[in-house]
C-alpha positions, 0 to 999 in steps of 0.5 A: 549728818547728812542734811543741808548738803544742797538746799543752796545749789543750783537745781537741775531737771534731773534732781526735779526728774528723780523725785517726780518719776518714782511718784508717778510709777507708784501713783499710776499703779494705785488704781490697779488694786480697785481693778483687781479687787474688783476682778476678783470678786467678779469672778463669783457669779452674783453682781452684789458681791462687786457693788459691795467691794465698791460701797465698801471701799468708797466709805474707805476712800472717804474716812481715809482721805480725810487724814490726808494732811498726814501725808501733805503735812508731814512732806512739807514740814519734813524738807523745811527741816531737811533744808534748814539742816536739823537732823533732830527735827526731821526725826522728830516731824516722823515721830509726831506724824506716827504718833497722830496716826497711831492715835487717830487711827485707834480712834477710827476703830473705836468709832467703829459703829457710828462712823459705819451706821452713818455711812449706811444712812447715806448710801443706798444699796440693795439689802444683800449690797448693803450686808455685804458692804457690811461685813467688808466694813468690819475687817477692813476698819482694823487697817487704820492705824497702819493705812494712817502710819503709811500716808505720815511715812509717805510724806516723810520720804518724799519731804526728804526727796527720798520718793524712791522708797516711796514707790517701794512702800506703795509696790509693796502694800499694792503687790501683797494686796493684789496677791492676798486678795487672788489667795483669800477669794480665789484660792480660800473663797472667803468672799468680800471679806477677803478682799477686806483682808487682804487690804488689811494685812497689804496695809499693815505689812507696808507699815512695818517694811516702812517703819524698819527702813525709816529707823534705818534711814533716821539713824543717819541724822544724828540725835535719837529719839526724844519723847520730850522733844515730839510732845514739845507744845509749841511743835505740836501746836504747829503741827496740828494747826497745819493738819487742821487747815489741810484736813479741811481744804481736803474736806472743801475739795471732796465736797465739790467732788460729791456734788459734782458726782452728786448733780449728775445723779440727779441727771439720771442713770446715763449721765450718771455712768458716763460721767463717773467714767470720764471722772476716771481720766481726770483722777488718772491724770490728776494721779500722773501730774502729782509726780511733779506736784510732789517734786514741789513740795519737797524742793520748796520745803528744801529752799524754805527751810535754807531760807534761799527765796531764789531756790524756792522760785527756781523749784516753782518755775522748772517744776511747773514747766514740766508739769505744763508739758506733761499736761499737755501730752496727757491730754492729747492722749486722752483725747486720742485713746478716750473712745477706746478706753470708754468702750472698755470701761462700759458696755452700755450703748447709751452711757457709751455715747453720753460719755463721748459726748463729754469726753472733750471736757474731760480730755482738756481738764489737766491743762487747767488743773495741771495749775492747781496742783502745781500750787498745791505742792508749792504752797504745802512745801511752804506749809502756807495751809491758812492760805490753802483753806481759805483758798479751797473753801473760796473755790468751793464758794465760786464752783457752786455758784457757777454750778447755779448758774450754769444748770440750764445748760445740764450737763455741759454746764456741770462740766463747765463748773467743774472747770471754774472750779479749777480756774478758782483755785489756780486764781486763789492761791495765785493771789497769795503767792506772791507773799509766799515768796516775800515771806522767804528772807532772800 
């Protein structure tokens, strides 16, 4: 067996580098696949087609995301196990995880037509927008049980410090979907519904490459697998409650998202545009810091499972300090290269200006948010999920009424609620940390 063997040692920046760096290639590559979806499309001379591919692939974004917890929860209760040196448990958290998937998943596709005339009600397209976006929702609804099987075999990898297979996985399902779309659309012309093949057959091959290397891997802990042992009620309830309590943080979190995205609408079509580019650089930093944040997570589960309360503030520290560094040099560059990157991004002239006007907002945003994820990843390594609901869903509260009172000041004032927003959720779980560290027996 090959668990426990440093849950006590001292821990050392490279150790935190090795498990932040892969996450951070593999997550900055993921945007590449809307780009080139995106692309590819673009290359038939009927804007519809790219609005489609978008409407299409937000609905996916949404229903997705909010199974998340597969990933979070999985990471956490995965380096605990790890930690405390329970091979039989580490295999049988991948079980549970895959086993959730498999049955959401299946569900999703069952649901497949009220979750999709819901979607519709709320978006509004134009009538060719719309059946185009149709027929992409069609095919791609069969990816979910393997898009869920990637988020739990993700979370397992890097609970076990393992992020390098990760950025495998995520290079894997990234690559073949970029190719399979150029083949189906370029090379066979079957339009969005290439795209949305592409995607599903991208998501499924991830999911059996990774299903094969985790078989490999968990033969290396000992023990088999043991139905008895996955469906053992007080591990599954444990394990639910977990999910339950991640899926709706996450669902508090797109909550502000929306409505944030939502009162810039409300704006008009400028500020509308301009923000949904500058929101592009604060999902590619908040993409780039999560390296560090996964480097908590695991290394916190790791000291909390070995039950060693200086291992877990030594995690917490060092990771931070580099995710502060990191930030910093993050925002220096949007800041310098941020003109540069919104005339690439639209060439309207009204929505060029509105966004540099904005821009400092969005440039500074990782110094604050840099703290937020931080104790996100420290307080799901720890599985302290109560703790991470009631702390979004009170930052929920304080963002919308900042967002009222702030509204004279229009979009500045949208801007300066996003950031109290941030502020709110580094405040909340910053209360609750220091009983997450008395918590750990020394």
């Amino acid at each position: 067996m090959h668990t426990h063997q440093n849950a006590g040692a001292a821990l050392t920046h490279r150790a935190i580098l090795a498990i932040a760096l892969p996450i951070m290639i593999s997550n900055v590559s993921t945007p590449l696949i809307g780009l080139v979806d995106t692309g590819v499309v673009g290359q038939i001379p009927d804007p519809a087609y790219i609005g489609a591919v978008a409407v299409g692939a937000l609905i996916f974004n949404f229903v997705f995301w909010a199974f998340s917890f597969l990933r979070m929860g999985t990471t956490g209760m995965t380096a605990q196990a790890y930690g405390a040196g329970d091979g039989g448990e580490i295999r049988a958290g991948l079980g549970r995880a895959l086993l959730i998937a498999a049955v959401a998943g299946l569900a999703l596709i069952a649901l497949e037509w009220p979750i999709r005339e819901a979607a519709f009600a709320f978006i509004d397209g134009s009538a060719d927008v719309e059946r185009l976006a149709r027929e992409y929702f069609d095919v791609r609804i069969w990816a979910a049980p393997a898009t869920l099987a990637n988020y739990a075999l993700l979370g397992w990898f890097i609970g076990l410090g393992r992020t390098d297979i990760g950025l495998v996985l995520q290079l894997v399902l990234n690559l073949t979907n970029i190719a399979l779309d150029a083949l189906f659309v370029l090379g066979f012309g079957w339009d969005v519904r290439g795209v949305a093949l592409g995607t599903l057959t991208a998501e499924i091959v991830a999911a059996v490459v990774g299903g094969a290397i985790a078989w490999r891997h968990a033969r290396g802990f000992g023990g088999r697998w043991d139905l008895a042992r996955l469906l053992l009620a007080e591990r599954l309830k444990r394990t639910f409650a977990v999910n339950v309590d991640i899926m709706i943080r996450t669902l508090a979190l797109l909550g502000a998202f929306t409505w944030f995205t939502a009162q810039g609408a409300k704006q008009g079509d400028v500020i509308l545009a301009a923000n949904a580019v500058l929101l592009h650089f604060v999902s590619f930093a908040a993409f780039f810091l999560d390296g560090l944040a996964f480097a908590a997570e695991a290394l916190v589960g790791r000291a909390i499972g070995a039950a060693h309360r200086a291992g877990l503030v030594a995690a917490a520290r060092m990771t931070t300090w580099w995710a502060v560094g990191a930030a910093a040099v993050l925002a220096a560059a949007l800041a310098a290269l941020g003109p540069a990157v919104i005339d690439l991004l639209t060439v309207d002239d009204s929505a060029r200006a509105a966004a540099r006007e904005y821009l400092p907002w969005a440039a500074a945003a990782p110094l604050l948010g840099v703290w937020a994820f931080q104790l996100d990843g420290i307080f799901i390594g720890a599985t302290r999920t109560a703790d991470m609901r009631n702390a979004m869903l009170m930052s929920f509260a304080i963002f919308i009424a900042a967002w009222w009172a702030l509204t004279p000041y229009g979009n500045h004032g949208l801007w300066a609620a996003f950031y109290v927003h941030y502020a709110a959720r580094v405040g909340t779980l910053f209360y609750y940390y220091p009983r997450l560290v008395r918590s750990v027996t020394a």
